[in-house]
Every structure is written in C-alpha cells, then in structure tokens.
N, C-alpha and C positions, 0 to 999 in steps of 0.2 A: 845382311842379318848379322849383330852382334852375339858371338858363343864365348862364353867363359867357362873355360874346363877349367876344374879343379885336381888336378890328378898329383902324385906324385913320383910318378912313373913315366921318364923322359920316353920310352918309349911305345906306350900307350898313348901319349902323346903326338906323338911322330905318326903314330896308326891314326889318326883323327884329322891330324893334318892331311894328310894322306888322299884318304878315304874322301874326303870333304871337296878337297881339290879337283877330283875325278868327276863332281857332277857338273854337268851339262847346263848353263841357264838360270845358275844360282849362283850370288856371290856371298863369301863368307869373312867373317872379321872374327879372326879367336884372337882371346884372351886366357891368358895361362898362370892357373895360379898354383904353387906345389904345395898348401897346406891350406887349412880351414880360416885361420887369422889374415892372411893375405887375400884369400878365396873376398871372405866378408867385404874386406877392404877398398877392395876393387869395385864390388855389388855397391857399398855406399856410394861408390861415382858415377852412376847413373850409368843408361846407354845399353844397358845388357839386355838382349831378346830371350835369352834362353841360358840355363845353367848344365851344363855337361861335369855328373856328379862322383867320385870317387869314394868308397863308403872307406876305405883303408888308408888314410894321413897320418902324417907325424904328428899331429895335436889333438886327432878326434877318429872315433873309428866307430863302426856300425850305423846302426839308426839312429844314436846322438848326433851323429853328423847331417842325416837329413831333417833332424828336429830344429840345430840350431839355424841351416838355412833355409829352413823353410818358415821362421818365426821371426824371418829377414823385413824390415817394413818393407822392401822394393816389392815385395811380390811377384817375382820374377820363375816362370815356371823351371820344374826341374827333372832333368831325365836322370836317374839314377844306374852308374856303371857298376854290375857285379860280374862276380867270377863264375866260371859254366858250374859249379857246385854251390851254389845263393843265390837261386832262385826262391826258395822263401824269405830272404832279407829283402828282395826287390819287393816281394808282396808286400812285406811291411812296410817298405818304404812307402809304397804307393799310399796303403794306411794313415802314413803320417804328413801326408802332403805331395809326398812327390805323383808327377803328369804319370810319368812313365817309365820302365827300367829297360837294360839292353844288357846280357849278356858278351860280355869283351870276348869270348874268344868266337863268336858266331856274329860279331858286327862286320854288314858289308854298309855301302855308300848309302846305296836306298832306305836300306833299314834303318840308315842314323838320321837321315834325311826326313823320312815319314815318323822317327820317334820324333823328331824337333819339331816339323811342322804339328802332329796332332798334339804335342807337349804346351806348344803354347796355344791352340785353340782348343782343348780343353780347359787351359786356365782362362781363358779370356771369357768361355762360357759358364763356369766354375764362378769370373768376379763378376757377372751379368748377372747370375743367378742370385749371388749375396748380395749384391745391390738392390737387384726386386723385393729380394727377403726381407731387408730395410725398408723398404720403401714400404713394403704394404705393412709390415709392423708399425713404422711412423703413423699409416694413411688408417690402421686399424684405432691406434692410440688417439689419431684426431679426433675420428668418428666417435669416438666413445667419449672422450673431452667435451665435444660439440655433441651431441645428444643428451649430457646430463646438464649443459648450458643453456640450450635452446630452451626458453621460455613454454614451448608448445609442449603439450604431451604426444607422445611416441610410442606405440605399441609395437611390436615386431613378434611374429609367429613363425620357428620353423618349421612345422609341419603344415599340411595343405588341408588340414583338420582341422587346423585352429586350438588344439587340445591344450596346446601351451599358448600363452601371452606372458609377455614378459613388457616391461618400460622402464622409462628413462627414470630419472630425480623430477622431472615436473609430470609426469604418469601418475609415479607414485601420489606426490600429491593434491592431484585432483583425485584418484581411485580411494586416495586414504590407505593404499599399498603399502607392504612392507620392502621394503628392497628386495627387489629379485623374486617378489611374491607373485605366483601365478594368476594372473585376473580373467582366465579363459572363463567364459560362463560357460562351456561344458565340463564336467567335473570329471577330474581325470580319477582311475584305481586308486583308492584308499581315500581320496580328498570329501570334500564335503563339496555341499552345494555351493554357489556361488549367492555372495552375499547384498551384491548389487542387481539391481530391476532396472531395466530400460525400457522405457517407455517413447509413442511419437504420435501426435495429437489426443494425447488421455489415453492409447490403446496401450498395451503391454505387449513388446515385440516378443517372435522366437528367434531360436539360437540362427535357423539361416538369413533371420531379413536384419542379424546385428553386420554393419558396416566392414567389419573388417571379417565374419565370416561369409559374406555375398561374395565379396571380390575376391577370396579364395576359391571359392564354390563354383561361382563362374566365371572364374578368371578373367574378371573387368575390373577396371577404376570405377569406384565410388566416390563422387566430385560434391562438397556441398552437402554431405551430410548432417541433419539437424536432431540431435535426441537428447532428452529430457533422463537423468540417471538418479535414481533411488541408494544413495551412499552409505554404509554399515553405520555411519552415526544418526541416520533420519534426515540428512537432508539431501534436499534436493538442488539440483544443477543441472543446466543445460551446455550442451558441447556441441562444434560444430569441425566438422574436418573431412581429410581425404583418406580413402585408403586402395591400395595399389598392390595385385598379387605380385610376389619372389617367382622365379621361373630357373629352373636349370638347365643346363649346356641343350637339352633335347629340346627343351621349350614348355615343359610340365610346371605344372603348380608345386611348386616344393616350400612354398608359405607366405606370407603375408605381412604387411608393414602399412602403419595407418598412424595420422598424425592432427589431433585433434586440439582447442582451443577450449576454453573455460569460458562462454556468453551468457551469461546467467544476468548480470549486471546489465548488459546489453539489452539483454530482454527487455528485463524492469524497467529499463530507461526508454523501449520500445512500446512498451504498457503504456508507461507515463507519459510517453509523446503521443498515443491514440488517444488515453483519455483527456488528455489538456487538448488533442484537435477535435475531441468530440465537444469538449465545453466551448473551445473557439464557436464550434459551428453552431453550437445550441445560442450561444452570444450572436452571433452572425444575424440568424436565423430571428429571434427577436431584434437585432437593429435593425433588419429588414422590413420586422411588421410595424417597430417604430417609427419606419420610414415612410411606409404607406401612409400611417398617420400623418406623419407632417404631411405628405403631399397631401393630402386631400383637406388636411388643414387650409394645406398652402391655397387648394384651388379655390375655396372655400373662402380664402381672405381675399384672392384674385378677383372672387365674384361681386366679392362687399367693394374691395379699392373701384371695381368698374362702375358700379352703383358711387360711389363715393366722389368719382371723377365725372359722371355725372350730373350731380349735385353741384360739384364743384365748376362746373361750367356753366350751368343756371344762376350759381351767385357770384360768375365773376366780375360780374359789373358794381354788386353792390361790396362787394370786398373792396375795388380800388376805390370807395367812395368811404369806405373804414377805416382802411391804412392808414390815414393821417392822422386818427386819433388812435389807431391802435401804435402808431409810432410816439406821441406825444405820451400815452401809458405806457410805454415801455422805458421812456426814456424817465420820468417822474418814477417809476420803478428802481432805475440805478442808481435815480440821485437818491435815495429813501436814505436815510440814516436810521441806525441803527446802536442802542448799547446795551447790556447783559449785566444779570443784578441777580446776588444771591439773597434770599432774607431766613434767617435765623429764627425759626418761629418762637423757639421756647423762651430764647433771651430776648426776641424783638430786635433783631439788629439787621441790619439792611447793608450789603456792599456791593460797589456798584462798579464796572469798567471804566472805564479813559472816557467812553463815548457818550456815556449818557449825562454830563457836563454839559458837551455841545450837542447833545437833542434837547437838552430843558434848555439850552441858553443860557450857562453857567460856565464861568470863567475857571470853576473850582470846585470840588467834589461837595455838594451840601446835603446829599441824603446818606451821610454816616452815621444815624441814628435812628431812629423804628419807623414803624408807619405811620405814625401820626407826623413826621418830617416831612414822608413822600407825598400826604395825601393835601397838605398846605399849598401843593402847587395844580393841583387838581381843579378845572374851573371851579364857580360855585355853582351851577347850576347841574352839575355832571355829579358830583360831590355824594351828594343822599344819594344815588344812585349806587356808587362803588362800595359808601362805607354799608351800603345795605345787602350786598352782594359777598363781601366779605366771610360773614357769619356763614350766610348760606352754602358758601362753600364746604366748610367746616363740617356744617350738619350734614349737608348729604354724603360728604366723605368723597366726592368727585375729586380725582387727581389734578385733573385737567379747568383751568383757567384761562378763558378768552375776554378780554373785554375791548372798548374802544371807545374812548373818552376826548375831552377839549382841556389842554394844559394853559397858565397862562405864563408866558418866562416874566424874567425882572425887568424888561424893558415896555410889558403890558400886552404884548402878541400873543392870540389866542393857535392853537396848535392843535391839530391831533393827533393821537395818540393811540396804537394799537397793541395791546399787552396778551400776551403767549407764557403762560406759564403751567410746570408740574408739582403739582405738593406731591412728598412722600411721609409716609406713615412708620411709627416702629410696629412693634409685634402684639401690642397693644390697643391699636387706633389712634395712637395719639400725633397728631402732627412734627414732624420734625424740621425741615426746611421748605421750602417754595425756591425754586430757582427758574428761570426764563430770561425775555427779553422785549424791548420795547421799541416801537418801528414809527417813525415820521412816516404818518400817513397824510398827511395837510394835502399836500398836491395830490395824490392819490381822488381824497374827499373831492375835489375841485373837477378831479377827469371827467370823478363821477357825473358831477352835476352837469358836466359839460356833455358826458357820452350821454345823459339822456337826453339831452335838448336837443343834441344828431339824430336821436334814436327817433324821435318825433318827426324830423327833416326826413328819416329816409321811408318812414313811413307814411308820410304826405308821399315824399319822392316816386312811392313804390304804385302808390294809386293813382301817379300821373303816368308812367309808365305802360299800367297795365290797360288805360284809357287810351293809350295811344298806341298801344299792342292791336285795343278792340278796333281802331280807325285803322292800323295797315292792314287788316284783317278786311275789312268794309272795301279797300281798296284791291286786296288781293282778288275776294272775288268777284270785286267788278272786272278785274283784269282776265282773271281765268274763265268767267262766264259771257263776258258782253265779247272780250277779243276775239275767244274761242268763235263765236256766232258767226262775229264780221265775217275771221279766218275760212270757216264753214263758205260762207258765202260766195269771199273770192275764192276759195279754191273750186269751188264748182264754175263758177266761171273761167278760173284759167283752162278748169279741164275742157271745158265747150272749146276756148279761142286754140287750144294743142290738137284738137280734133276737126276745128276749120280750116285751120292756116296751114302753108307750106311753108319748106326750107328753112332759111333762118326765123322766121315769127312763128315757126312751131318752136323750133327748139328752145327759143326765150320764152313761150308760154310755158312748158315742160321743165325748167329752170324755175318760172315763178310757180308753177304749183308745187316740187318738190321743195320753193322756200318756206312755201304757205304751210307745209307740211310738218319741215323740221319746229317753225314757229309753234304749232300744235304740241308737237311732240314735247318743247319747251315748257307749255302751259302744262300738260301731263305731266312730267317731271316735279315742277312747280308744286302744283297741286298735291302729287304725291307725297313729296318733303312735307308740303303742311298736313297730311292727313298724318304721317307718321309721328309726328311731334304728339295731336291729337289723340292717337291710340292709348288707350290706358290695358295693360296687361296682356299677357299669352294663354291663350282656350287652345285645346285641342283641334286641329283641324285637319281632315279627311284630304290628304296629299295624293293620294291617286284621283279623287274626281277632279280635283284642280289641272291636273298634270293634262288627263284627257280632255278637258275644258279648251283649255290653252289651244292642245295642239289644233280640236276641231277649229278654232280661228284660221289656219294654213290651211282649207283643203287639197289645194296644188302641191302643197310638198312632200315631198319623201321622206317621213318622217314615222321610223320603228320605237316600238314603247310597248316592252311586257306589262302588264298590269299587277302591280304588288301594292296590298293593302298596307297602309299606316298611316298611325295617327302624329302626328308632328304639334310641336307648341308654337304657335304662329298667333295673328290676327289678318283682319279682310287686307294687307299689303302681299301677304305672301304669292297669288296670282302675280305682283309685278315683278316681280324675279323671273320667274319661268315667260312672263309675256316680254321681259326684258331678251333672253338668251333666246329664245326660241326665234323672236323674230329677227335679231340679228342676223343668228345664222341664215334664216331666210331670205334676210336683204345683202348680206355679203359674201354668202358663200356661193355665188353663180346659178345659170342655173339648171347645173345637173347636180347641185346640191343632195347629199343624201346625210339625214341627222338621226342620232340615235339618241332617247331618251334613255338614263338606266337609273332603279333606286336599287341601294343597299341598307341594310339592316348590319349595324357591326355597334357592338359596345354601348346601347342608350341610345345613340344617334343613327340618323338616314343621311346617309350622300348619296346625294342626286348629281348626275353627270349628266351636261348637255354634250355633246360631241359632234360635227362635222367633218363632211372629205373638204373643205374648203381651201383658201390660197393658205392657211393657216396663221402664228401670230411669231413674229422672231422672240427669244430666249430675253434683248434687253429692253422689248417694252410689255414683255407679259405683266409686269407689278405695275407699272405705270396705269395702264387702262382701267385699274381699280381708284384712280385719285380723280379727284372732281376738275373738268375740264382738261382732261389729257384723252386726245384723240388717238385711236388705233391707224399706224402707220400701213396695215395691211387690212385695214377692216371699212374700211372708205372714209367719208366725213359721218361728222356730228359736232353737238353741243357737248362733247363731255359729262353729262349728270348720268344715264344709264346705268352704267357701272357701277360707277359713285354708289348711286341709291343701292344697288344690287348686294353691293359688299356690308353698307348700313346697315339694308334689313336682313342683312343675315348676322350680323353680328348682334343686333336690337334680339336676335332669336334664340341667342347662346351658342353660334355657328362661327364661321367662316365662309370665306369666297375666294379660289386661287384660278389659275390657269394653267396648263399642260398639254404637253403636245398629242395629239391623238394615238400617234406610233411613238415611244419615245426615242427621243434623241433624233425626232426627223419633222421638224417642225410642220414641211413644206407639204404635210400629204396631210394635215388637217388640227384644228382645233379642242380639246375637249373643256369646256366651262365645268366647274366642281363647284357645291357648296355643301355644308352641312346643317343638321337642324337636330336637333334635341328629339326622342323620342317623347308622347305622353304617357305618363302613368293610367295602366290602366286599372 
C-alpha cells in the first residue's frame, strides 16, 4: 500500500514510520512530503492509495488545506492529522471531503491502520455511489429523451388510483393535452371533469374497465387493448395498447404505466377491406350464378352438339358425295375478284379502285365519269332492269343496295356481276354519296348451275339408297327369322344327341348347342341394333315392373331387389339392358352366384346397379367391355355386342353405362354393372 504523508514535522513523521512498521501482515510505501505544493506534486504522479494529511504547513493551513487536496483530480482518500485540542477542524475536514481524521497525540498502529483501511473503502464506496448517481441521472435523462421520441403514446400514473396521468410529447398529442396536463378521467380536488369519453363497441366504459385503471386496480397486464376516445375538439379515434401496473420494493401497486398507438386509419382501411370483400363476395356470388348459367347453357348445347352429331353421321355419306363441289365453290370463291367504287351522287361522279379495271376487263380506269359511263358496260338485256331500280332506290330512301347483273368487257365476254352498296343521306333526305363494291361472281353463277344438276344426282342417288336400305332390310329379316327357326331346330336336336351320347359325342354335342346358342344370341343382338335405329322418341316407362319382369326370367338365381317405384324416359329396348346384365351375371358369376339389383333416385335421374359375388372384372379391361366386339377376359366368351348395345341404349336414354368393383379397390370379390336414366316429368 502506497501513503503519502504530508506533514511538516520530521518527527511526526518518524511516529508514522514507526507506528506503521510494527504491523504484522501489512506492507507499506510512504511517501513524504513537508508542504502542500510538493504534497500536490507527488499526488499528480500517480500510485498513491491513501493521503496521511497535516492541516499546519508552511503554504497552507486549516481546512484550505483539506479543500485544496481534496479538489485534487486523483481522487485519492484522505485521513486528516489534528492536534488533541481540533477536534472540531477534523469534523470539518470530514465536511469538506476528507475519509477520516486521527488525533497525533492518541495515534497507535491499529488506529492508523483501521483509519487507512476504512479511509480508502469509504472512498471507493463514496466513488461507487457518484458513479450510480450518474448513471441513473444519464439513465433518467434517456428515458425522458426516448419517451418524448417514441412515436407511441405513453401514459404513466404514480399513484395506485390512477388520480394523476400524465404523458409523453405523443400522449399529448393524441389526448389533445397540454404538457404535463392531467388526463386521469377521475377528477381530482378543484379540477373539472374529464373532457374525453371512452368508449368499446358503441358502449361508454367506467373509470374501472379504462386500461390503464384495470391494471392498477387489479394489478394485471392489460395486452391488446382496443377503445374508441371522444377528443375535446369532437372527434374521434381509435387507440390500441398495453398497460402494466408499477409495484414497490413490498410488491404493492404504487401506479401504472400504459402505452398506446393511434389506429383509427387502420380501422378505416379495415372498414374498407370488409366492404371491398363484401362486394368481392357479392361479385363472387353472381359469377357463380353466371356460372350455373353457362353450365347449363353448356349442357344444353352438349345436348343439341349430341343430336347434331347424330345428324352428322346420317349424312356422312352424302357429305363426302358434296365435298367436291363444295371444294370447287370454295375455291371459285377465292378466285372471285373484287373492286370498291365511290359515286358522288350530287355531282354524279364515280371513282373507282385499281381493281375494278381488271374485273370489267379494262387495261385503264374508264368509269371516271357518272353513271351513265358505268351503265354503258352493263349487258343490254340486264340494262332496263338496273336503270329502273335506280330511282326506286331513291324513293324508298333504302340505304341499302344489292343487285347482280351480266357485264360485257371490250373483248365481248359476258360476266357477272354482284354489287353491294350504302347510300347515305344529309339531314334533309337528300342523297349524298353511294359507296360499295363489285364481286366477279361468273364462276360463282356456273357452281350454281352445276350444284343443282348434283343436287338432282344426289336426289335420284338418295332414292336408290333408301331402296336398297328397304332390300338389306327384306334380307335382315329373312336372316333373323328363317335362321332364328333353323337355329331353333338344330338346337333342339343338339340338345336330344347331348342327352343320348356319352363321353366325348356328348361333350361335342354340348359344344354345338352352346354354338347354336351364342349364334341366336347374335341374331338377338342383331335385331336389337335394328329395332333401336327404328325407335322414334322417349315415353315414360314404369322401371320397377321391368326390373321384376326380367328377374322372374332367372327363377334359380339368387337374385335380391327392393322394389322402388319410377318412371324413367326410355322406349320397348330398355328390358335389353337389364336382360343384358342380369343374365350375365347369371351365366358367369358361378354357381353360388348371389346378385343384387338396386335403383336410386338422386338429382333427375335413377341409377340402377346390377351387382354380383362373382370372379369379378380387373381394373384394365372394365372400359373395354363397353366397345363392340371386346370380350370380357374374366367373364367367359362371347360376340362382343351385349355391352356394346347396353352402353348405346343407355346413352340413346340421356344416361350412361360404367363398371366398378363390388367392394372398392377389390375387384376379385365381385362385379357391380351401373347405368343411369333420366327421371320423367311428372
């Protein structure tokens, strides 16, 4: 430890040394100075723990002497040396800075030893003290810097009442506050009432549900508070903030601090975002029902294109028998020339484009002069026709002019000629110009002549056709009646020779009746397509007596069917669908075969589901079995048309026809056949 005595008293000195030396465990470094200018002098070279102070020098004497070194920058504490008769100078000194004093004639070791050590750790708690003292002055001056910065409004309340509020520079002005103006809404002795209203959904709050006297009151945070404030100039704002009770050392409510935001703007832009999503969804909401529109538009044109496509394949034959003149018209259509002519009514003056040179056959413009130029080239026999057409234009006051006439050019070629023109009128009635255009229609007139002489051909053509419709017809049912009989015949006979014969001559008779069989089945088929073709239109038809109709044909099968009345739009084919599916199932689903028939009623239409426990049908031939002559890989043989027909007349119905697996996703535990049909109006 470094000691810098100040004394001027060698032997005062000598006692210090002394005294000092004697302690036990402590080492000491004096320094000695014999007046106050050298004392200093030394203090400026650092190093010094402690000052051991003589108030009696040659340059400085009493409390001036503890004033000047204690106003030392080192800051270096100081024990002050008096005589046993100043003990009130040592008080003072204490007063003016100095740690500690010691009377010189009653100093022993210890005493000088415990004034030095508590000398300097008073000072050192003394500069810890002035340091905090700065510190929270600085940390006070921030906080009040940065609260009157802070954008947010800021209220703060020290009592646990709330009776005071005070705010920041942005308090003020959202409150409309005076600096430092009380905005408690309870009104304190002598003040008036509070000139702000709070309000939070339209209701007008009390003094305990406002934000910042809740969280006093019941000593909680208030997170997210939203209210709506009535402001001394009438208007209104909305604020949104926290507020958080003050607490003191015990843990007591001792006041309030709450920090709130200006959302008023927000709001409105909140407003304006629910009402621009309420017109969205009102817009939504009509593209929606626009939408139905179209669709049912849409189905609507679906229905006409299906009819259309229809059509379209009844006259595909005599379409490719058209083509060639609707190609040769098409093509006399691009050759067509063409040129564009205005005519001047009032002066009579005519002018004419590039083109209409080389549609009259003229090497050079020659109708640069009235109507009487143009009409020179007009056949003569066409001639009294136009120039009598003219007039009449005029009187009826018709805009519109069509004519089509025969020209003859200079080379003597007669031409036709198709003329497209608008007159316009002034404000009077009176004609002012004619402007159009004039069309090489020659090849055109030639199609003509030509497409009627086809038109004759294809109506001979269409009556040999239909004569030879009548003769496959004569021959159809000689096939589907007279074969039908044979068939009839041999199969009764196969079935005799399968019921006499053994071993192998049964099984080849049992072979040929089930060929003789499917051959029927073929004619049935057959016959069906042509009765289908034959139907004209959909009646009402009673779907539950058909459905039980059908089944009683299986009496051996196992075969479940609720009874549900509807009327369906069909004609007499609709039995071949269900005699189609039912007997299927019958012939390939084994035979512990068990089928369920089921109709539903959903949206207009019945879906009827056939079902079976059968071997069931795999995932990539279930669409197949719908197209003509595609055989079911798990459903045994055939000809292919069953289905076929089955899908036809359900679509001839306004329906459909799909397949699905009985259990989903497990093909192999059985079959369900689906179609639907249109309900009728009743």
């Amino acid at each position: 430890m470094h000691i810098l005595v100040i004394e001027d008293n060698p032997a005062d000195v000598y006692l210090i040394r002394e005294v000092l030396s004697e302690q036990q465990g402590v080492s000491f470094d004096i320094f000695h100075a014999d007046n106050l200018s050298s004392g200093l002098s030394r203090l400026s070279g650092g190093g010094i723990d402690v000052i051991l102070l003589d108030l009696g020098l040659p340059d400085s004497q009493g409390i001036d002497t503890v004033r000047a070194v204690s106003g030392h920058p080192s800051d270096v504490p100081i024990v002050v040396l008096t005589g046993l008769d100043d003990e009130e100078t040592g008080v003072r000194a204490l007063q003016e800075g100095a740690q500690d004093y010691l009377v010189k004639g009653g100093m022993s070791g210890p005493s000088l030893v415990r004034a030095i050590r508590y000398a300097i750790e008073r000072n050192r708690i003394e500069r810890a003290l002035r340091e905090s003292e700065e510190r929270a002055r600085r940390h006070a001056e921030e906080l009040e810097k940065l609260m009157n910065l802070v954008p947010a409004g800021i209220w703060v309340s020290q009592d646990p009442d709330c009776r005071t509020i005070t705010g920041n520079r942005a308090a003020n002005r959202l409150f409309e506050a005076r600096e430092g103006e009380n905005v408690s809404f309870i009104p304190a002795p002598g003040r008036r009432d509070s000139t702000r209203r709070f309000f939070k959904n339209g209701r007008e709050l009390r003094i305990e549900e406002l934000p910042i006297q809740t969280a006093a009151s019941r000593g909680i945070e208030v997170r997210d508070s939203e209210v709506d404030v009535l402001l001394p100039s009438g208007k209104y704002i909305t604020i949104l903030g926290n507020a958080s009770p003050l607490l003191d050392a015990d843990g007591r409510v001792r006041g309030c601090i709450g920090a709130f935001i200006d959302i008023t703007d927000r709001k409105h832009a909140e407003e304006q975002q629910k009402h621009l999503l309420q017109q969205v969804k009102t817009y939504a909401e009509r593209l929606e029902a626009s939408y139905d529109e179209l669709r049912f538009a849409t189905q609507e044109l679906e229905a006409a294109n299906e009819q259309l496509r229809q059509q379209r394949d009844n006259l595909e034959r005599l379409n490719r028998m058209l083509q060639e003149n609707e190609e040769r018209l098409q093509l006399a259509q691009q050759a067509g020339r063409m040129g564009s002519f205005y005519w001047h009514i009032p002066e009579n003056r005519i002018r004419i484009s590039t083109e209409t040179p080389v549609l009259y056959g003229m090497k050079s413009k020659p109708l640069e002069g009235g109507i009487e130029d143009w009409l020179r080239f007009v056949h003569a026999e066409d001639r009294p026709m136009i120039e009598a057409a003219i007039p009449r234009l005029f009187d009826d006051r018709n805009p519109d002019w069509h004519n089509e006439y025969r020209i003859v050019d200079p080379d003597g070629r007669v031409r036709w000629i198709e003329t497209r023109a608008t007159i316009r009128y002034d404000g009077e009635g009176r004609p002012l110009y004619c402007i159009g255009f004039n069309i090489d229609i020659t090849e055109h007139k030639r199609t003509e002549e030509e497409l009627k002489r086809r038109t004759d051909d294809l109506i001979r053509l269409n009556r040999e056709v239909e004569a030879a419709r009548d003769e496959a017809n004569i021959y159809l049912d000689i096939m589907t009646h007279d074969v039908r009989n044979a068939n009839n015949v041999s199969s009764m006979y196969a079935e005799l020779l399968a019921d006499l014969a053994e071993g192998d001559l049964k099984t080849y008779a049992e072979k040929l009746r089930d060929s003789i069989e499917r051959s029927n089945e073929i004619l049935r088929n057959v016959a069906t397509i042509r009765r289908a073709q034959e139907e004209t239109g959909l009646v009402p038809v009673n779907l539950d007596a058909i459905i039980r109709q059908e089944i009683g044909n299986y009496p051996q099968a196992s075969i479940r069917y609720q009874n549900i009345h509807a009327e369906v739009l069909a004609d007499n084919l609709l039995p071949v669908i269900l005699a189609n599916l039912i007997g299927n199932a019958v012939k390939f689903g084994g035979p512990d075969v068990e089928i369920a028939v089921r109709v539903e009623k959903r949206d207009g239409e019945v879906l009827v589901s056939v079902e079976d426990t059968g071997p069931g049908i795999p995932d990539e031939i279930k669409e197949k079995l719908f197209h003509r002559f595609e055989r079911g890989l798990a459903r045994g043989r055939g000809e292919g048309l069953g289905l076929f027909i089955v899908r036809k007349l359900a679509e001839r119905y306004g329906g459909r026809a799909w397949i699905e697996d009985r259990v989903p996703g497990r093909h192999e535990e059985g079959a369900a056949f689906r179609f639907t049909l249109r309900q009728a109006d009743r």
